[in-house]
PDB file of N, CA, C and O in Angstrom:
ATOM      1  N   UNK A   1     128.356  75.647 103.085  1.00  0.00           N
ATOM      2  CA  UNK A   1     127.375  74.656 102.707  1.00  0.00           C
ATOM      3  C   UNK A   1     127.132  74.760 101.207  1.00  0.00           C
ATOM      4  O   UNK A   1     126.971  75.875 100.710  1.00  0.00           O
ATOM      5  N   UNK A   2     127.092  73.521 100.364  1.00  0.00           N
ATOM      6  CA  UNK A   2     126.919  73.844  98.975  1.00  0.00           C
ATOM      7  C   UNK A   2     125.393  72.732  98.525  1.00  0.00           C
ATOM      8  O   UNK A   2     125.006  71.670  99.014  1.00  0.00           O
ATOM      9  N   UNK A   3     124.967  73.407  97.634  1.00  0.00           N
ATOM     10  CA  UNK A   3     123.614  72.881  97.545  1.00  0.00           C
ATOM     11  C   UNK A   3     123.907  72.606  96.149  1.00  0.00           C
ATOM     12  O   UNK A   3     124.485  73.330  95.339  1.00  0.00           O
ATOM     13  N   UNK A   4     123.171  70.867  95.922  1.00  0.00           N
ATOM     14  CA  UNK A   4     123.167  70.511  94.945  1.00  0.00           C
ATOM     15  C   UNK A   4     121.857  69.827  94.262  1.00  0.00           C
ATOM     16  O   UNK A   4     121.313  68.863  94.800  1.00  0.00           O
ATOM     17  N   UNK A   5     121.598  70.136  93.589  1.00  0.00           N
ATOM     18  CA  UNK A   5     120.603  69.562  92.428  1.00  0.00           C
ATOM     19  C   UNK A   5     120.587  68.771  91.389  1.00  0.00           C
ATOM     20  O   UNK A   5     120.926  69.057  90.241  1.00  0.00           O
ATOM     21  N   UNK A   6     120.247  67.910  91.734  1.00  0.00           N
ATOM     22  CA  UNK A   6     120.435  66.623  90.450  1.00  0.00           C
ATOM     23  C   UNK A   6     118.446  65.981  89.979  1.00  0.00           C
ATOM     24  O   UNK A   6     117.434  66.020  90.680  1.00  0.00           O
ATOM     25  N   UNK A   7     118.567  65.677  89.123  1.00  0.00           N
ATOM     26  CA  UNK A   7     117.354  65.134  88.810  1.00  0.00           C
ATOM     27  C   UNK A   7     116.900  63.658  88.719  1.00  0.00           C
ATOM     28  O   UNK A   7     117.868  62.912  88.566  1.00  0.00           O
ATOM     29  N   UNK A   8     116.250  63.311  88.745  1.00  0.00           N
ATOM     30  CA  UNK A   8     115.499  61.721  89.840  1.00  0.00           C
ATOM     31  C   UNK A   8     116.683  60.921  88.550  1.00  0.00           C
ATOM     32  O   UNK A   8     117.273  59.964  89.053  1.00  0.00           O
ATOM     33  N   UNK A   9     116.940  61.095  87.559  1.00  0.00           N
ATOM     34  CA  UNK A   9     117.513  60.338  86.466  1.00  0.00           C
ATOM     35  C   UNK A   9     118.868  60.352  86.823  1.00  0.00           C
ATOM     36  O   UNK A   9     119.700  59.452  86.710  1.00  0.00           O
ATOM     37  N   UNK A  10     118.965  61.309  87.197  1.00  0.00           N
ATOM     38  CA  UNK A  10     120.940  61.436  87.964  1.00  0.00           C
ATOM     39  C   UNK A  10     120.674  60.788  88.873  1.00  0.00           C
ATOM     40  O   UNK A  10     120.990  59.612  88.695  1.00  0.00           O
ATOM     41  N   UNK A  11     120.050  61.067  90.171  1.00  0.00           N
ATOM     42  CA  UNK A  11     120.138  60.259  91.369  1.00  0.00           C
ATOM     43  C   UNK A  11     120.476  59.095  91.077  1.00  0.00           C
ATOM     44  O   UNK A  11     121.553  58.574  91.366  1.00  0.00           O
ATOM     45  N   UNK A  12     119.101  58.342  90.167  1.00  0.00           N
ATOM     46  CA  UNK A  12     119.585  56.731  89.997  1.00  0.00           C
ATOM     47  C   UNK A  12     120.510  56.256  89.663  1.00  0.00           C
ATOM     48  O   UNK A  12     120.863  55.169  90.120  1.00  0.00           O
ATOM     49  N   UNK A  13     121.145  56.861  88.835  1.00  0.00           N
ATOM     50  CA  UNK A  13     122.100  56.628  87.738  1.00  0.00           C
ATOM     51  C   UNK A  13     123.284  56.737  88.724  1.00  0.00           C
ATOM     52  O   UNK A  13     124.015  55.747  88.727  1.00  0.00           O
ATOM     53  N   UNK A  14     123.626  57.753  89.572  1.00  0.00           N
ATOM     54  CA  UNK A  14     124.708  57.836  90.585  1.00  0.00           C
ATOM     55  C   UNK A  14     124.393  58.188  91.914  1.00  0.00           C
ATOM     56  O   UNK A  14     124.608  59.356  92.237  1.00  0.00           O
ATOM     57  N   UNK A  15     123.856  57.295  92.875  1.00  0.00           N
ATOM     58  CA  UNK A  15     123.577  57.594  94.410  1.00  0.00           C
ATOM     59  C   UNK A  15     124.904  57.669  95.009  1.00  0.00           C
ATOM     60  O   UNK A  15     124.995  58.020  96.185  1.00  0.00           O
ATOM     61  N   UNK A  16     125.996  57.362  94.297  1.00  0.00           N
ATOM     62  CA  UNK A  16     127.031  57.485  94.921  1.00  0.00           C
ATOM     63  C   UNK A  16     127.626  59.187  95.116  1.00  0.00           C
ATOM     64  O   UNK A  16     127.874  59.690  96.211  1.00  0.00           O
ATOM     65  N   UNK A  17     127.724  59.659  94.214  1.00  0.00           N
ATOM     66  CA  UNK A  17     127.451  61.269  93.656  1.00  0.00           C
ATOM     67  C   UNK A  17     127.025  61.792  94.548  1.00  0.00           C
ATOM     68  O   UNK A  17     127.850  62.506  95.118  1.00  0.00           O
ATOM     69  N   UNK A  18     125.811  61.772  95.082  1.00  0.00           N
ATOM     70  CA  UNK A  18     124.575  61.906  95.797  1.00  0.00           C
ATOM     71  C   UNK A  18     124.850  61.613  97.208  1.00  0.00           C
ATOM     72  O   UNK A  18     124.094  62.164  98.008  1.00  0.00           O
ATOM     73  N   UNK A  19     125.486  61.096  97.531  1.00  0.00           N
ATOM     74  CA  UNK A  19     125.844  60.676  99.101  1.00  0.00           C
ATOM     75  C   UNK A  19     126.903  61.657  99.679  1.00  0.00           C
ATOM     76  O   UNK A  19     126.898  62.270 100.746  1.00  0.00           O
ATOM     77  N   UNK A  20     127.895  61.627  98.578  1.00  0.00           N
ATOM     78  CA  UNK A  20     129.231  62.855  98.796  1.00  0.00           C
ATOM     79  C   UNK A  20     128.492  64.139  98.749  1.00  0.00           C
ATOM     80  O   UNK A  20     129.125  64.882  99.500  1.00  0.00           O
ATOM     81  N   UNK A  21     127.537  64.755  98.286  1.00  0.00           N
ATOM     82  CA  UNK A  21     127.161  65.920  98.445  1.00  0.00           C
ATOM     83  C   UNK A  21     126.608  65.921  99.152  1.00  0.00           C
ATOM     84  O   UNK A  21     126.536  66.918  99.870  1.00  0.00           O
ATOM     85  N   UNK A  22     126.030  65.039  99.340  1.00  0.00           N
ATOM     86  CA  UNK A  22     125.116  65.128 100.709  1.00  0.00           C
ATOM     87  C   UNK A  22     125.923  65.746 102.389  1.00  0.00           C
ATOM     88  O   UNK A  22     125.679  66.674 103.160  1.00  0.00           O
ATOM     89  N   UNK A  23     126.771  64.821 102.346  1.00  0.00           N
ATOM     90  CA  UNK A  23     127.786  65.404 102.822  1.00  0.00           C
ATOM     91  C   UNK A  23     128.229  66.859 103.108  1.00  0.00           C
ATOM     92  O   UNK A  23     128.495  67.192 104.262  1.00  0.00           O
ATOM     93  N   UNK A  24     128.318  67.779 102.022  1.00  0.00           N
ATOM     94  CA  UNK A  24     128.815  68.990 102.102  1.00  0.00           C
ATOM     95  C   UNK A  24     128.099  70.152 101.963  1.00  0.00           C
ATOM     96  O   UNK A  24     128.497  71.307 101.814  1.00  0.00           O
ATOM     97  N   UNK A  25     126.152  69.351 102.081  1.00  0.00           N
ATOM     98  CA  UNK A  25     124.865  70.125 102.186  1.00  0.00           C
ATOM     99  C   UNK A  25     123.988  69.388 101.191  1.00  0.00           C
ATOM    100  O   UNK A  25     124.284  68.441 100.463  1.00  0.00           O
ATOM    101  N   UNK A  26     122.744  70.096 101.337  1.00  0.00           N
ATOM    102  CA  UNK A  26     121.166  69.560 100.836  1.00  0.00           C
ATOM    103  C   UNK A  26     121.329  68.993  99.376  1.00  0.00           C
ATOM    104  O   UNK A  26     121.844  69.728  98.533  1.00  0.00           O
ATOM    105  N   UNK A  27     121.002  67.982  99.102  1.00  0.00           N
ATOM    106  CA  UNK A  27     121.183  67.920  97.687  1.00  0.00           C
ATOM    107  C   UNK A  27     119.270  67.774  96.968  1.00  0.00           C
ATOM    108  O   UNK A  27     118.473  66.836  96.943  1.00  0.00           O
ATOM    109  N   UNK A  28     119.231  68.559  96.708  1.00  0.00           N
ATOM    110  CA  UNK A  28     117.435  68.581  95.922  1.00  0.00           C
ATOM    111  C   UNK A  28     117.460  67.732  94.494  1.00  0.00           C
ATOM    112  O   UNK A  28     118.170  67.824  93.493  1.00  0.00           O
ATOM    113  N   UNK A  29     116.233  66.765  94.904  1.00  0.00           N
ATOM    114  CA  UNK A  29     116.472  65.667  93.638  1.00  0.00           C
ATOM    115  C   UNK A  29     114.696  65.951  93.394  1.00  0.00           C
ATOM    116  O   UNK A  29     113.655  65.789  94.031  1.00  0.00           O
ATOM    117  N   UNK A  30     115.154  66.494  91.989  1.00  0.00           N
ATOM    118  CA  UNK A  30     113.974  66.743  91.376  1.00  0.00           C
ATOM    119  C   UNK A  30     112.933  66.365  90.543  1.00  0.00           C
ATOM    120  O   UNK A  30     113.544  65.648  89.750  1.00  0.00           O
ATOM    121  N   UNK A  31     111.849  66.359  90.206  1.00  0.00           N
ATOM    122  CA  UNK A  31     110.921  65.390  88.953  1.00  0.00           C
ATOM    123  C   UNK A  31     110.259  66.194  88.587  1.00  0.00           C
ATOM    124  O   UNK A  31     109.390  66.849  89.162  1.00  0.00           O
ATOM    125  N   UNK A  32     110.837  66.213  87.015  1.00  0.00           N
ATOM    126  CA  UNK A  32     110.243  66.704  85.887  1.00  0.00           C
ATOM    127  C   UNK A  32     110.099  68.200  86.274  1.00  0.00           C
ATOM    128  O   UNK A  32     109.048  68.839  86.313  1.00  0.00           O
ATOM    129  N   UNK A  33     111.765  68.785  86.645  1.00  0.00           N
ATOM    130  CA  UNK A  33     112.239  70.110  86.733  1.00  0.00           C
ATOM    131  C   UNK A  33     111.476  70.797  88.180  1.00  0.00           C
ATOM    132  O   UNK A  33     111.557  72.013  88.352  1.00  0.00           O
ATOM    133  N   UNK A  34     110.828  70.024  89.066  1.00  0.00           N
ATOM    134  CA  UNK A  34     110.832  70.812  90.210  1.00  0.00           C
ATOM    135  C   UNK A  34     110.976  69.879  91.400  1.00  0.00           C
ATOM    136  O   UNK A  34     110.796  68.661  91.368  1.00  0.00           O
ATOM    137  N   UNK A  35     111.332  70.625  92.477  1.00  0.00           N
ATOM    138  CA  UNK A  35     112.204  70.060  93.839  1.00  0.00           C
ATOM    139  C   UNK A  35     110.827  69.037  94.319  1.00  0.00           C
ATOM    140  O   UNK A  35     109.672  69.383  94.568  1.00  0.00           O
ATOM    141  N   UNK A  36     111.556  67.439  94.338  1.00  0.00           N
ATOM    142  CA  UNK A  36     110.648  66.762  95.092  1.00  0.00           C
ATOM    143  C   UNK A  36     110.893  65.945  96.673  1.00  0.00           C
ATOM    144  O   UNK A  36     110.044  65.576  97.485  1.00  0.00           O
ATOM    145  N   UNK A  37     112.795  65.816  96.732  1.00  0.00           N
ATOM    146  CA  UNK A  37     112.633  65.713  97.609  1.00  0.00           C
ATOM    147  C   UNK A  37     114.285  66.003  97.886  1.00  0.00           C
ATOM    148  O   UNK A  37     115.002  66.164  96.898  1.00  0.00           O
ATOM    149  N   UNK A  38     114.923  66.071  99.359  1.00  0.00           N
ATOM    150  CA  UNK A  38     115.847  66.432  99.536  1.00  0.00           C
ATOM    151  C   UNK A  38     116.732  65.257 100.652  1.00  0.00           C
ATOM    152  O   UNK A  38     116.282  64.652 101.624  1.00  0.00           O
ATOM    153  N   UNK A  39     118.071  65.242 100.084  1.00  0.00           N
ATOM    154  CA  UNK A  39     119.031  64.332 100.528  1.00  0.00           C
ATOM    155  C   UNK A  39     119.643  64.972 101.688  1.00  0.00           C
ATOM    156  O   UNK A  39     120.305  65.977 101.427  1.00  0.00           O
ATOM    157  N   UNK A  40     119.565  64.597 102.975  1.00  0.00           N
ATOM    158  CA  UNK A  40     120.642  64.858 104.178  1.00  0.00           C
ATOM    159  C   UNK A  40     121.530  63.681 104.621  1.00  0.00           C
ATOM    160  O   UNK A  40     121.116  62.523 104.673  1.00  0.00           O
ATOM    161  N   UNK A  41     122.889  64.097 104.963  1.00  0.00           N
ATOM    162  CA  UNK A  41     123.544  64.136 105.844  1.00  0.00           C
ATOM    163  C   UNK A  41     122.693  63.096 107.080  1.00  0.00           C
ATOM    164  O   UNK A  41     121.506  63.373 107.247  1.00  0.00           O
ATOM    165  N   UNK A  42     123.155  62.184 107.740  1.00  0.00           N
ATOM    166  CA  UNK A  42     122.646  61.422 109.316  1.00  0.00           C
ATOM    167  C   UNK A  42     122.795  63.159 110.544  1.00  0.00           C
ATOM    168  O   UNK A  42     122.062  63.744 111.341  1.00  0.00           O
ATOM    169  N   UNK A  43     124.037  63.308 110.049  1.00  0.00           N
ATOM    170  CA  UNK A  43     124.002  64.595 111.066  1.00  0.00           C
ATOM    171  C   UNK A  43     122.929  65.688 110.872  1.00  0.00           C
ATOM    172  O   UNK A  43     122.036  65.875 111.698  1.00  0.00           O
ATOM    173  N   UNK A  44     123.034  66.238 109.990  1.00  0.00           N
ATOM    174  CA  UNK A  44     122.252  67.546 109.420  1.00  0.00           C
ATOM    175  C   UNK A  44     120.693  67.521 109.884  1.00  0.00           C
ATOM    176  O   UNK A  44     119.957  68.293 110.498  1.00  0.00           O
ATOM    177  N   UNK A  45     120.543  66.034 109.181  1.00  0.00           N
ATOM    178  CA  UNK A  45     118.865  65.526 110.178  1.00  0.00           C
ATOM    179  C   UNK A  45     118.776  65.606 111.412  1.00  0.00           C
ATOM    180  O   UNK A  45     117.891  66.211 112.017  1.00  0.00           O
ATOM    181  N   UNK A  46     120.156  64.692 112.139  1.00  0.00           N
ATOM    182  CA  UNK A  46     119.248  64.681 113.753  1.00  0.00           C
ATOM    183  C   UNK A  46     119.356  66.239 113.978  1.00  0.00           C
ATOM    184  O   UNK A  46     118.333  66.690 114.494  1.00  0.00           O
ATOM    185  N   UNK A  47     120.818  67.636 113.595  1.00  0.00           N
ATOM    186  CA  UNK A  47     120.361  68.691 114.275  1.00  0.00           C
ATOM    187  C   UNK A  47     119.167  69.294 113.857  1.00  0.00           C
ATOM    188  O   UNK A  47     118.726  70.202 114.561  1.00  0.00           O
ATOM    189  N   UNK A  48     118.482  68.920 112.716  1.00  0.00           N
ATOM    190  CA  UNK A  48     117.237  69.788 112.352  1.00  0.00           C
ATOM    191  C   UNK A  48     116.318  69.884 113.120  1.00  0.00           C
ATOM    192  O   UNK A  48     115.759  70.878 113.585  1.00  0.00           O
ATOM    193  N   UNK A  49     116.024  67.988 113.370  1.00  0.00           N
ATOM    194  CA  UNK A  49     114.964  67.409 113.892  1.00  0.00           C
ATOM    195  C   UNK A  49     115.283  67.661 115.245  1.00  0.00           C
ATOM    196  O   UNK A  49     114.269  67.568 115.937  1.00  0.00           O
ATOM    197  N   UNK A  50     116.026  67.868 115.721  1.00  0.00           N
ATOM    198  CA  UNK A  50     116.458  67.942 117.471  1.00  0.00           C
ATOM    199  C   UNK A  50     116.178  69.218 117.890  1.00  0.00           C
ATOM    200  O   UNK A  50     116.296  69.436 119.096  1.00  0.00           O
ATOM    201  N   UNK A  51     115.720  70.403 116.931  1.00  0.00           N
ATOM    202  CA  UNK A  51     116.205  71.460 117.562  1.00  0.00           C
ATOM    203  C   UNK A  51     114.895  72.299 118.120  1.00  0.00           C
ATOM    204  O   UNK A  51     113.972  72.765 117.452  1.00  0.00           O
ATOM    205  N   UNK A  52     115.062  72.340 119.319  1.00  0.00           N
ATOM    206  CA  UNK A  52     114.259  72.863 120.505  1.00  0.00           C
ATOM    207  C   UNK A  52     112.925  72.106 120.706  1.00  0.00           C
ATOM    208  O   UNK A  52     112.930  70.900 120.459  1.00  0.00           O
ATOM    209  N   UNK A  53     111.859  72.653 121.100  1.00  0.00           N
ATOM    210  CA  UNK A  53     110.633  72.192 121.195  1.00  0.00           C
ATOM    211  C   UNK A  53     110.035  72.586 120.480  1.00  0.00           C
ATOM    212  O   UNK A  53     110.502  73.531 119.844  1.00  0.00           O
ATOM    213  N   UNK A  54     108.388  72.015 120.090  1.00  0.00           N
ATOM    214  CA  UNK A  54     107.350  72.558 119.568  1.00  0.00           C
ATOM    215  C   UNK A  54     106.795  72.939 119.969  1.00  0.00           C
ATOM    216  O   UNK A  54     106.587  72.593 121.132  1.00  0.00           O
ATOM    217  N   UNK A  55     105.955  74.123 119.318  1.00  0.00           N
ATOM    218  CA  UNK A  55     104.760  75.304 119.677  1.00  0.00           C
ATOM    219  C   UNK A  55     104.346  74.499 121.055  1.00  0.00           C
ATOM    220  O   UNK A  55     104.889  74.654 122.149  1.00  0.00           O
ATOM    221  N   UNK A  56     103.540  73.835 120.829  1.00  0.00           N
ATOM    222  CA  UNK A  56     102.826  72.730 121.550  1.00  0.00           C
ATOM    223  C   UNK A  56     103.220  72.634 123.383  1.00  0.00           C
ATOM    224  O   UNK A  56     102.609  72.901 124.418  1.00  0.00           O
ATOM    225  N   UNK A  57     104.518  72.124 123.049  1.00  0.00           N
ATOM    226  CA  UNK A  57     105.362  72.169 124.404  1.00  0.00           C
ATOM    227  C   UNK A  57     105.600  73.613 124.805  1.00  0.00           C
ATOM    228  O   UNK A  57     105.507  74.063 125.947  1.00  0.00           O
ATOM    229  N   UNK A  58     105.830  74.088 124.012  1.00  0.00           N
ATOM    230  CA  UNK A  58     106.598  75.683 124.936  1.00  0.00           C
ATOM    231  C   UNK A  58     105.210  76.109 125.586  1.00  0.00           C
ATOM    232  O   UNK A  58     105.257  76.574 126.724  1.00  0.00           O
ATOM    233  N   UNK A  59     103.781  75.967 124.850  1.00  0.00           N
ATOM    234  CA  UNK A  59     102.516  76.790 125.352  1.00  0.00           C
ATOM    235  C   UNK A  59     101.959  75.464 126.468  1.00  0.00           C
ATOM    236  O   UNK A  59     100.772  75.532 126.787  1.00  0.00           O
ATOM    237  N   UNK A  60     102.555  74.619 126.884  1.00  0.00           N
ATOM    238  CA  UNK A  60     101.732  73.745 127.940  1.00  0.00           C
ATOM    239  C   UNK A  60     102.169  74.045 129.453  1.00  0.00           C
ATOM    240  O   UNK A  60     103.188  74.651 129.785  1.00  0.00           O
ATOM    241  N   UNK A  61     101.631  73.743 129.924  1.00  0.00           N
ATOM    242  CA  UNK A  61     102.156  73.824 131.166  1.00  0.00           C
ATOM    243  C   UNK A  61     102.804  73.154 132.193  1.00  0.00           C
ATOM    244  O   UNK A  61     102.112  72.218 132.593  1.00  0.00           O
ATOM    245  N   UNK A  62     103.994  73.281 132.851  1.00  0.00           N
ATOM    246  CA  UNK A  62     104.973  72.489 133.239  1.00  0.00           C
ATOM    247  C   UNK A  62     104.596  71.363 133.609  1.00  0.00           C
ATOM    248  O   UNK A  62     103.775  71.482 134.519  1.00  0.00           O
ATOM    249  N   UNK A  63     104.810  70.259 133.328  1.00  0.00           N
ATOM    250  CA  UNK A  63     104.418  69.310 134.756  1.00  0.00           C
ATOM    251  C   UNK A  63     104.609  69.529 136.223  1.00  0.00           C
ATOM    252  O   UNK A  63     105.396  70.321 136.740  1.00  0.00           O
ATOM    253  N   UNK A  64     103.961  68.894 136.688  1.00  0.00           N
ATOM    254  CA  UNK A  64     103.931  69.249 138.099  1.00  0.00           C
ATOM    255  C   UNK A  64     103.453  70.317 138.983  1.00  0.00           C
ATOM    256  O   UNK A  64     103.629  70.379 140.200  1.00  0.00           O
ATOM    257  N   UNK A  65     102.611  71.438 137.979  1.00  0.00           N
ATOM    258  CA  UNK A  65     101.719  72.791 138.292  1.00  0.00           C
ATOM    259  C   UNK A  65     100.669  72.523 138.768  1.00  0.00           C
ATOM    260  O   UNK A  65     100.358  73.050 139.836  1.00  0.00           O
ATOM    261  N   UNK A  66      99.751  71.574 138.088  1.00  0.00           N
ATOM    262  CA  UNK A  66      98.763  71.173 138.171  1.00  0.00           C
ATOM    263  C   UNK A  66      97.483  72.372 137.863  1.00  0.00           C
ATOM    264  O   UNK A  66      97.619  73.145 136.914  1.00  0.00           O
ATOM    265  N   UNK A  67      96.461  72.426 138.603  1.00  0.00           N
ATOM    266  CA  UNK A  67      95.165  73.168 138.253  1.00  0.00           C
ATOM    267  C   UNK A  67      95.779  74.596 139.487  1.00  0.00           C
ATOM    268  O   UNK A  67      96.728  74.419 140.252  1.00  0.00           O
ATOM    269  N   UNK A  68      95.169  75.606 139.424  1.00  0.00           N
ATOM    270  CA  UNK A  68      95.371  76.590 140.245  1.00  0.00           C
ATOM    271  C   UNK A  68      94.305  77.810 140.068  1.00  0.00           C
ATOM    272  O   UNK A  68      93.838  78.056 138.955  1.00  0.00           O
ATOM    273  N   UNK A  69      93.929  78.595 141.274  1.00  0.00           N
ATOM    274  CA  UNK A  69      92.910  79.671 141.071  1.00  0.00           C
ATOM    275  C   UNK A  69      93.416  81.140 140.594  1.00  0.00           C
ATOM    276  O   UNK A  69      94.188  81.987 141.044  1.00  0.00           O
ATOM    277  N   UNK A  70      92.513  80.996 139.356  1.00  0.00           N
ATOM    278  CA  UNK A  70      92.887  82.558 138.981  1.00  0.00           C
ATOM    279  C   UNK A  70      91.549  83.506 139.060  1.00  0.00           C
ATOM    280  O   UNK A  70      90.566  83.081 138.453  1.00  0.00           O
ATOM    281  N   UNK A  71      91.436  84.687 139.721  1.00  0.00           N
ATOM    282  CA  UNK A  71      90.309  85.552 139.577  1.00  0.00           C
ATOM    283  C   UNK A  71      90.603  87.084 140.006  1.00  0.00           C
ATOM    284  O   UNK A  71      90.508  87.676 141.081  1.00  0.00           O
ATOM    285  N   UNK A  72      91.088  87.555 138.427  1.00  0.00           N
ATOM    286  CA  UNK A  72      91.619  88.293 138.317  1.00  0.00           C
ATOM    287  C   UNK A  72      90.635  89.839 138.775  1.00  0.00           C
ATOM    288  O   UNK A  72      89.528  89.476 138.377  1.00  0.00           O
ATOM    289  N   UNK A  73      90.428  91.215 139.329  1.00  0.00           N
ATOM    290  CA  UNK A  73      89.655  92.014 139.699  1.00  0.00           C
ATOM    291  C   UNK A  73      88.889  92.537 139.171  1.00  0.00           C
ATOM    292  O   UNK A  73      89.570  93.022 138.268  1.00  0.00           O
ATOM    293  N   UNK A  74      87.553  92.979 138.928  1.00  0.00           N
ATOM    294  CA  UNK A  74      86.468  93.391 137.987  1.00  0.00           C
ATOM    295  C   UNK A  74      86.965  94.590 137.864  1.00  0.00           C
ATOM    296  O   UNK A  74      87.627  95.150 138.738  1.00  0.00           O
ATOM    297  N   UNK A  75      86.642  95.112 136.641  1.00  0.00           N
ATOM    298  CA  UNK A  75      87.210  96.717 135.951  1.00  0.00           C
ATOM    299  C   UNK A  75      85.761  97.268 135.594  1.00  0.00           C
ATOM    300  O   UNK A  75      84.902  96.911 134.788  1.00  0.00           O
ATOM    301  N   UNK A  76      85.860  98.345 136.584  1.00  0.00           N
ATOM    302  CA  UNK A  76      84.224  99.051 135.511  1.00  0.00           C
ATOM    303  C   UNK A  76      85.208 100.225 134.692  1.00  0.00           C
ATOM    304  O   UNK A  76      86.239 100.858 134.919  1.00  0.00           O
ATOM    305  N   UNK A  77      84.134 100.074 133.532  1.00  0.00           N
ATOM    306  CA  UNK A  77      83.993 100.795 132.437  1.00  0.00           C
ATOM    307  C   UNK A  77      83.036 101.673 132.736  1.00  0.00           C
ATOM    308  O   UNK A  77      81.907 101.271 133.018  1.00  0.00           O
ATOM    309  N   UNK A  78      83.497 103.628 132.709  1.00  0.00           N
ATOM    310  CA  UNK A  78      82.436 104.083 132.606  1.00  0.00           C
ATOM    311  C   UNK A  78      81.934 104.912 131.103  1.00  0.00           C
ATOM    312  O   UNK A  78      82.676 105.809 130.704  1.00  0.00           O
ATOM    313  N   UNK A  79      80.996 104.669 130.510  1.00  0.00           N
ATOM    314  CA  UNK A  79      80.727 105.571 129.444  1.00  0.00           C
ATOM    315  C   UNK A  79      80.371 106.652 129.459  1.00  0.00           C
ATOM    316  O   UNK A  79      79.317 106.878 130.053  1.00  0.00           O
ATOM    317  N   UNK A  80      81.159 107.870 128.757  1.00  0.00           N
ATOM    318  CA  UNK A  80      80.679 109.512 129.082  1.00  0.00           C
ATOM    319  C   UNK A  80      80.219 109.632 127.502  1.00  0.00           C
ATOM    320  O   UNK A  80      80.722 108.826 126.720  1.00  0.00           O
ATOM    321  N   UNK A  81      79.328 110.559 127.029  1.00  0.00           N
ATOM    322  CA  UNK A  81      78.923 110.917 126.207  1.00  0.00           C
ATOM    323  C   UNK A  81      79.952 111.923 125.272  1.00  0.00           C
ATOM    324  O   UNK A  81      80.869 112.617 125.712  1.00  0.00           O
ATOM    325  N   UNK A  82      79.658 111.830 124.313  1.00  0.00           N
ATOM    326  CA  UNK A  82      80.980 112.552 123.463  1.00  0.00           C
ATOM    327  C   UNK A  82      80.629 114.015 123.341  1.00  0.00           C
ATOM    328  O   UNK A  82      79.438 114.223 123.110  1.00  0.00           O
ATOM    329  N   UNK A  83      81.414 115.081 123.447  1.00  0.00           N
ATOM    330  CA  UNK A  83      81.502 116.772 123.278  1.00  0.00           C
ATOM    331  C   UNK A  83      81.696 116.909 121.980  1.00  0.00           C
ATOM    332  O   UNK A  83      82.811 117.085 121.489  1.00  0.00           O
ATOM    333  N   UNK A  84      80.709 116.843 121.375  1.00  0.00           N
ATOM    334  CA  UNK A  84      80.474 117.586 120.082  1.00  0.00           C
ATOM    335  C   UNK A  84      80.770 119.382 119.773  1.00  0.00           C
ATOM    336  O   UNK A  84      80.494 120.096 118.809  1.00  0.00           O
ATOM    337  N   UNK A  85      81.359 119.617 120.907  1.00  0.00           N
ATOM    338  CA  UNK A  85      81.202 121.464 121.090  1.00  0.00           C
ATOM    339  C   UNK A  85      82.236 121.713 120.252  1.00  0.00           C
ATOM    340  O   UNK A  85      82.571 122.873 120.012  1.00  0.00           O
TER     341      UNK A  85
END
């Protein structure tokens, strides 16, 4: 993968440039010397954007579970006084 950097004045000047690298990885097009935004690939996007689930989904709960009883067993705690000896 090769990463390329051109600045908003290159971009315009050659999107054609800019499309071929895109191609062969990220190309960062920058303003006024820092990264503002980045050129992909149709492919490179959908695997980014495709890949797995979000937080969100992995912590929900399946469909089709529905509500269910949980009541888990009371724990006593006993407190002993501390041996200072």
């Amino acid at each position: 993968m090769t990463i390329t950097t051109l600045t908003s004045r290159e971009f315009n000047q050659d999107t054609s440039r800019a499309k071929k690298a895109a191609q062969k990885g990220p190309v960062f097009i920058t303003d006024r010397g820092k990264p503002a935004h980045v050129l992909l690939s149709i492919e490179e996007y959908r695997r980014l954007s495709s890949k797995g689930r979000s937080i969100v989904d992995m912590l929900a709960m399946p469909p089709g579970t529905g509500e269910f009883e949980f009541d888990p067993p009371r724990i006593v705690i006993e407190v002993k006084p501390a041996d200072l000896d």
